[in-house]
C-alpha positions as CSV (number, residue, x, y, z in Angstrom):
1,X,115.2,57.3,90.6
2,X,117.2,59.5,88.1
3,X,116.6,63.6,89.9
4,X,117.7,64.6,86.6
5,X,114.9,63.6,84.5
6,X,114.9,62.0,81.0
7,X,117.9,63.1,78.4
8,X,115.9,64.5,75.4
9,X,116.2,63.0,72.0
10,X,116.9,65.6,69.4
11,X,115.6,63.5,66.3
12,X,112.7,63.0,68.7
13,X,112.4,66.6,69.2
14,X,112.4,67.7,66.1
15,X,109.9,65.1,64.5
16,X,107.2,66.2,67.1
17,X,107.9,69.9,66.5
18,X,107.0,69.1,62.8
19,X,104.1,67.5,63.8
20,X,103.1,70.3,65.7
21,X,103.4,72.6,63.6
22,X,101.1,71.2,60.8
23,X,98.8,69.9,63.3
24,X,99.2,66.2,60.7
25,X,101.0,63.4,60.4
26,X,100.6,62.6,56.5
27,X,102.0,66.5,55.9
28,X,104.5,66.0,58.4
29,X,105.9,62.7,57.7
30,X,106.0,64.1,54.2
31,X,108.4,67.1,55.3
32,X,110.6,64.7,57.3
33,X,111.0,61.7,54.5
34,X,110.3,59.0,57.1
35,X,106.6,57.2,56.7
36,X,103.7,58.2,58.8
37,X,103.9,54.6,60.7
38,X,107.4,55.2,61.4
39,X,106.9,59.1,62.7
40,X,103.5,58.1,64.8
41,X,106.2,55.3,66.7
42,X,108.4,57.7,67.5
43,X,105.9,60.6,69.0
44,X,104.6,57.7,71.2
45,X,108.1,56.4,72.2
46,X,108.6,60.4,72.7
47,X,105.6,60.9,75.0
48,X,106.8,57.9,77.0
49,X,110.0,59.4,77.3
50,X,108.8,62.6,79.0
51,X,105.8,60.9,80.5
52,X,103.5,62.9,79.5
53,X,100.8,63.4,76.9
54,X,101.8,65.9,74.0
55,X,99.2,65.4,71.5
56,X,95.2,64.0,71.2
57,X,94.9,62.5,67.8
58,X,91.4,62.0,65.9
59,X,90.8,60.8,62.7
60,X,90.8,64.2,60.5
61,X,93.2,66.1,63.4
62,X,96.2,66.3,65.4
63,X,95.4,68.6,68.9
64,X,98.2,69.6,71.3
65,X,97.8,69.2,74.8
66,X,98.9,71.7,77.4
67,X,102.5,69.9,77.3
68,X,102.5,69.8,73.5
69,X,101.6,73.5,73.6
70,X,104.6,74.2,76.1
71,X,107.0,71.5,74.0
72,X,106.0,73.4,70.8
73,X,107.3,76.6,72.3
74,X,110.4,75.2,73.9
75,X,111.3,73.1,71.3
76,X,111.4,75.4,68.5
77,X,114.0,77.3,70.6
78,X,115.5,74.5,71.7
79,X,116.2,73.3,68.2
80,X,117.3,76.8,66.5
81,X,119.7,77.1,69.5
82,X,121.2,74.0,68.6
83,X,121.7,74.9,64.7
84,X,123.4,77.9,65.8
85,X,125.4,76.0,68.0
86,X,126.9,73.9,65.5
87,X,126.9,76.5,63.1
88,X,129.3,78.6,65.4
89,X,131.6,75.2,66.6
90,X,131.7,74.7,62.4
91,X,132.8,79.0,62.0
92,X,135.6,78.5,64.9
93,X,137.3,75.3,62.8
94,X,136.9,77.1,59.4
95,X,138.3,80.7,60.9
96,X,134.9,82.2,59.8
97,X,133.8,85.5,61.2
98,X,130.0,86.2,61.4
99,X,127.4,88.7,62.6
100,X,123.6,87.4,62.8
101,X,121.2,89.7,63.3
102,X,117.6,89.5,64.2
103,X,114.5,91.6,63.0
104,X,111.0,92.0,63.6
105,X,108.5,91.3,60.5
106,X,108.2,93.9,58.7
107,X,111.6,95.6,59.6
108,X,114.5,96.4,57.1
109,X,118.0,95.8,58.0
110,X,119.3,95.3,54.8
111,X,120.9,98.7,54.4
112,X,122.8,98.5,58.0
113,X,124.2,95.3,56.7
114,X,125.5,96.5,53.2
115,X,126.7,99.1,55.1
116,X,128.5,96.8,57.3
117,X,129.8,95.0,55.0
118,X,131.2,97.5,52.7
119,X,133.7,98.2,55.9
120,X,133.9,94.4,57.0
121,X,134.1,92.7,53.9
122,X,135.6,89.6,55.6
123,X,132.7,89.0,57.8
124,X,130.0,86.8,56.8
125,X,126.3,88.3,58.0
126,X,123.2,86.6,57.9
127,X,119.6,87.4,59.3
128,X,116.9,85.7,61.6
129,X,113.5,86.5,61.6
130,X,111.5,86.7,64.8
131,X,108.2,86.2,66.6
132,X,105.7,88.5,67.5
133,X,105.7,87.2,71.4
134,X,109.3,86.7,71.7
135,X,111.3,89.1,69.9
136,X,114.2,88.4,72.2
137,X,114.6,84.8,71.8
138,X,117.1,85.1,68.8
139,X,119.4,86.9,71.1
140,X,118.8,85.0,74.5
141,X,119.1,81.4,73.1
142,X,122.7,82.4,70.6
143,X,121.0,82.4,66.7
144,X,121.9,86.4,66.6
145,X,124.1,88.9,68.5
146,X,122.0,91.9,67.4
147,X,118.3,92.2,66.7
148,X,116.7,94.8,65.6
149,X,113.3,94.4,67.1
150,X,110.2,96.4,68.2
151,X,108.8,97.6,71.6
152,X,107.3,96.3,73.7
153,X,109.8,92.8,74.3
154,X,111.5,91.7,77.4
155,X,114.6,93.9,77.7
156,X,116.2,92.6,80.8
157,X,119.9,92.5,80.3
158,X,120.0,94.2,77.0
159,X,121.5,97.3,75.9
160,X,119.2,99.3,73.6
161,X,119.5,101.8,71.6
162,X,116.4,103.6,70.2
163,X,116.3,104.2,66.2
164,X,112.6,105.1,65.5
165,X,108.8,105.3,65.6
166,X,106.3,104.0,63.3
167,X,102.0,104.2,63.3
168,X,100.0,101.3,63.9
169,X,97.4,100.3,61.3
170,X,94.5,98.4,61.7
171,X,94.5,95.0,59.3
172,X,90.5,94.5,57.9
173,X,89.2,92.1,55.1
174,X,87.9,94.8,52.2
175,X,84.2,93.8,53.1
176,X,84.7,94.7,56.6
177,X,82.1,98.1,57.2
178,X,85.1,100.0,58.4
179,X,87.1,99.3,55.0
180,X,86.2,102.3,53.2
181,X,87.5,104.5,56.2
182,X,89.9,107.1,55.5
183,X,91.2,106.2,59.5
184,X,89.8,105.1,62.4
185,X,90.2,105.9,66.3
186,X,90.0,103.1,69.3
187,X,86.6,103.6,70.1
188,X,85.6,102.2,66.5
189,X,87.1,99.2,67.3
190,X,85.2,98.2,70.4
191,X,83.8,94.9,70.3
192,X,85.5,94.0,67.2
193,X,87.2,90.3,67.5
194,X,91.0,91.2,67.7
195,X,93.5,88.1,66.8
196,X,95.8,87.2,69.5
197,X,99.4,87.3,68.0
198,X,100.2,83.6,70.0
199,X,97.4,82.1,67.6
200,X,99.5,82.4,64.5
201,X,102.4,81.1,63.9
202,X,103.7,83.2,60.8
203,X,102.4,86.7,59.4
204,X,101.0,84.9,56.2
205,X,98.8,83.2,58.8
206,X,97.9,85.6,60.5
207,X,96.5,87.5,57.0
208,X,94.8,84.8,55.9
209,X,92.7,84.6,59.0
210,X,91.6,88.9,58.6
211,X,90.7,88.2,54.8
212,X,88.7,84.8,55.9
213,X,86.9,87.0,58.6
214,X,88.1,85.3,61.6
215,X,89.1,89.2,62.9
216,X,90.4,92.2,62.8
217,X,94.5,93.0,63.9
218,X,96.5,96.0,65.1
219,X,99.9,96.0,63.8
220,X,103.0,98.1,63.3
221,X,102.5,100.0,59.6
222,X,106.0,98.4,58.2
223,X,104.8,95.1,58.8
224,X,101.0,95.3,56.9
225,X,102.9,96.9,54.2
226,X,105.4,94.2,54.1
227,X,102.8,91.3,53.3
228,X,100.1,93.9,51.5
229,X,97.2,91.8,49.5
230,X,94.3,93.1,47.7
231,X,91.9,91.6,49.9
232,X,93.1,93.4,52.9
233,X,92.6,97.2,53.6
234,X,94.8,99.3,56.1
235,X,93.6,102.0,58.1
236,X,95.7,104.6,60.5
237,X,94.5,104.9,63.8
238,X,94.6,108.1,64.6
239,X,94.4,107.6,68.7
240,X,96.6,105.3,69.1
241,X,100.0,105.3,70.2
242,X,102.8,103.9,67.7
243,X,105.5,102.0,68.0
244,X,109.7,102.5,69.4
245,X,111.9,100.7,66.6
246,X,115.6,99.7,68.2
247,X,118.5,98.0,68.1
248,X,118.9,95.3,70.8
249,X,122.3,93.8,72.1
250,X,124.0,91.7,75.5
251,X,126.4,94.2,77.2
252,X,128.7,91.6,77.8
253,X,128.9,90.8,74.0
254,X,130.0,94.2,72.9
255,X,133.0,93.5,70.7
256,X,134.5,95.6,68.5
257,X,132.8,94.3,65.3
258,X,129.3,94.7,67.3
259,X,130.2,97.8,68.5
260,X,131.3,99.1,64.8
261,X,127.7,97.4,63.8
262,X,125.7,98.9,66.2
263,X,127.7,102.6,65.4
264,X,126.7,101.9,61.5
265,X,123.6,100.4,61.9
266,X,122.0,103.3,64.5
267,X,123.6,106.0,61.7
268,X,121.7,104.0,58.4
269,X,118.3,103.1,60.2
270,X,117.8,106.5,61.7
271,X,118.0,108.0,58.2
């Protein structure tokens, strides 16, 4: 028996992580330009692989199991750790010099950077978004150096360095009763349904499920001004406590041109 379990197939990897993510086969087949035959072969051949089941088809949907939850998760990671990977193997043969830097939704960087820039002009930057439930990932799997991210995230092993605070807002459809509220406190929210930030997988999903009355969310006030809509009001609440903007960063990855970013950025975000 081989202890080390079954190598895993990138291309194999990826297509299910597609699938997975538009929960069908036409849509995703269509993303991937490979037929739906061809793609529902290689999810089986995939499943085999691993030995386990990763997804419970029916004939309008596509279900994950509790492995294909778990694989969805992983292999996201998994996959954007690789891009960055070859990215960086790709900078190190062309002499390129680069700074990524990750940010929570709603959360402007862009100022740090030109800033950056403007002293480094011969360093390339770039930016990766992240994810509400794992602001941290960016920086633990290698697609950023630097994030500049939100508390509460896992901070074990990171150097921070705090830059700010910012309210919370509560996210309602406009025909919500609360809507026409000037503000609202905690206890006006009790027994409303409150979306779980793991249920969506973008911001833009996550709005369209408030305006289609699926529930209500509490969210930082940069980010509900970031994606505002018409069919969406914002209310303060006034009880409730706001949240710590900072930058994040690995000790042990401190080089100069972090350091000189981290010294800029700290001086452009606080102001």
């Amino acid at each position: 028996m081989d202890s080390e379990g079954p190598d895993l197939d990138l291309r194999k990897l990826r297509y299910f992580v597609t699938v997975a993510e538009h929960r069908h086969f036409g849509r995703a087949a269509a993303e991937l330009f490979i037929t739906q035959p061809v793609l529902s072969r290689q999810i089986k051949a995939f499943e085999q692989e691993l030995g386990c089941s990763l997804l419970v088809r029916t004939t309008r949907s596509v279900q994950l199991t509790a492995a294909g939850e778990r694989l969805r998760e992983e292999g996201r990671s998994v996959l954007a750790a690789v891009t960055a990977a070859v990215r960086r193997v790709q900078d190190a043969d062309r002499g390129v010099r680069r700074l990524v830097v990750a940010f929570s939704p709603g959360l402007s960087v862009s100022d740090a950077l030109r800033a950056f820039t403007a002293r480094h002009p011969g360093v390339e930057t770039d930016v990766v978004p992240t994810r509400w439930w794992d602001q941290d990932a960016p920086l633990r799997d290698g697609r950023a150096q630097v994030g500049y991210l939100r508390r509460p995230f896992d901070e074990s092993g990171l150097h921070t360095v705090p830059i700010g605070h910012e309210p919370r807002v509560v996210c309602v459809p406009v025909s919500h009763p609360l809507a026409g509220r000037r503000d609202v406190t905690s206890a006006d929210l009790d027994g409303e349904r409150m979306l779980d930030a793991r249920r969506t997988t973008s911001m833009e999903e996550k709005f369209e499920l408030i305006a289609a009355g699926h529930g209500i969310a509490l969210m930082p006030l940069s980010a509900a001004r970031a994606y505002s809509r018409p069919d969406l009001a914002l209310l303060p609440v006034t009880d409730f406590p706001g949240t710590e903007t900072c930058l994040a960063v690995f000790p042990d990855r401190r080089d100069k041109l972090l350091r000189d970013f981290l010294e800029i950025a700290t001086a452009t975000l606080r102001s």
